[in-house]
C-alpha positions as CSV (number, residue, x, y, z in Angstrom):
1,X,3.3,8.5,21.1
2,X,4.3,5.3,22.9
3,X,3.9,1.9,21.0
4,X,1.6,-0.4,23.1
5,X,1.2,-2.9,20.3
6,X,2.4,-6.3,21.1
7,X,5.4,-7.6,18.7
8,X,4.1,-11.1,16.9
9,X,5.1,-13.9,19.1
10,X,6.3,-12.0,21.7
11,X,9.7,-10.6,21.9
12,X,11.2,-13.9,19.9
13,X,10.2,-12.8,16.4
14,X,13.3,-12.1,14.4
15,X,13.6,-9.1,12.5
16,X,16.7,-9.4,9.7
17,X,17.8,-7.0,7.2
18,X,19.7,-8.1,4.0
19,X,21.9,-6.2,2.5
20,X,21.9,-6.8,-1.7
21,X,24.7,-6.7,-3.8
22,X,22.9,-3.7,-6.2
23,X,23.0,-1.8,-2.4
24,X,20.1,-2.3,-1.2
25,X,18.5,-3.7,1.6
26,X,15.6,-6.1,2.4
27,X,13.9,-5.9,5.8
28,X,12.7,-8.7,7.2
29,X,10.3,-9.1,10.5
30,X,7.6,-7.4,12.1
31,X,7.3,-3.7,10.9
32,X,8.5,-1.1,13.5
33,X,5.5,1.5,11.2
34,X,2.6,-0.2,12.5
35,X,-0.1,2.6,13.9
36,X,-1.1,1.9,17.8
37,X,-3.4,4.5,18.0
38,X,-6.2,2.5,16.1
39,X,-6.7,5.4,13.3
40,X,-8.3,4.5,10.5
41,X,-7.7,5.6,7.0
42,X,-10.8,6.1,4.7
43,X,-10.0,5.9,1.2
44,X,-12.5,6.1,-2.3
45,X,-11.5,6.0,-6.0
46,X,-14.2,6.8,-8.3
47,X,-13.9,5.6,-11.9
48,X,-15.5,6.4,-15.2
49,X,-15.4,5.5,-18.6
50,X,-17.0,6.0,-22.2
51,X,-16.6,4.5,-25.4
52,X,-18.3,5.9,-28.3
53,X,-18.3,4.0,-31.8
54,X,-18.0,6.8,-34.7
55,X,-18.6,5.0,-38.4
56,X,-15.1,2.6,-38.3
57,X,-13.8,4.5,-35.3
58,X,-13.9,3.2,-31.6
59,X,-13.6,6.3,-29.0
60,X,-12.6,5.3,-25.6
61,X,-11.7,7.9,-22.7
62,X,-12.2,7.8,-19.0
63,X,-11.0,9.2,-15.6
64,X,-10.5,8.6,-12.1
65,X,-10.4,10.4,-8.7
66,X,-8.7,8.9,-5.7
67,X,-9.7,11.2,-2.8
């Protein structure tokens, strides 16, 4: 797959990675994971919830789907 997108502001954006003192590093600059191919991603969470009062006693439960 060839990238055809554009870097931002040309070719003089600087990308920089910093290296921190735990080991880790910090990347800086346009991101070199940016999809070309103009896919898109559908996403959908569904979410429900109940809550149920029993004499002194407030019941609560739910659940979710992310698909």
């Amino acid at each position: 797959m060839a990238n055809r997108q554009r870097p931002l502001n040309g070719n003089k954006f600087a990308a920089m990675s910093v290296r921190t003192a735990a080991g880790g590093n910090i990347l800086l600059g346009p991101t070199s994971f940016a999809t070309p191919t103009g896919s898109t991603t559908d996403l959908y969470h569904v979410r429900g919830q109940a809550t149920y009062l029993l004499d002194d006693h407030l019941l609560t439960g739910g659940a979710g789907l992310t698909a």
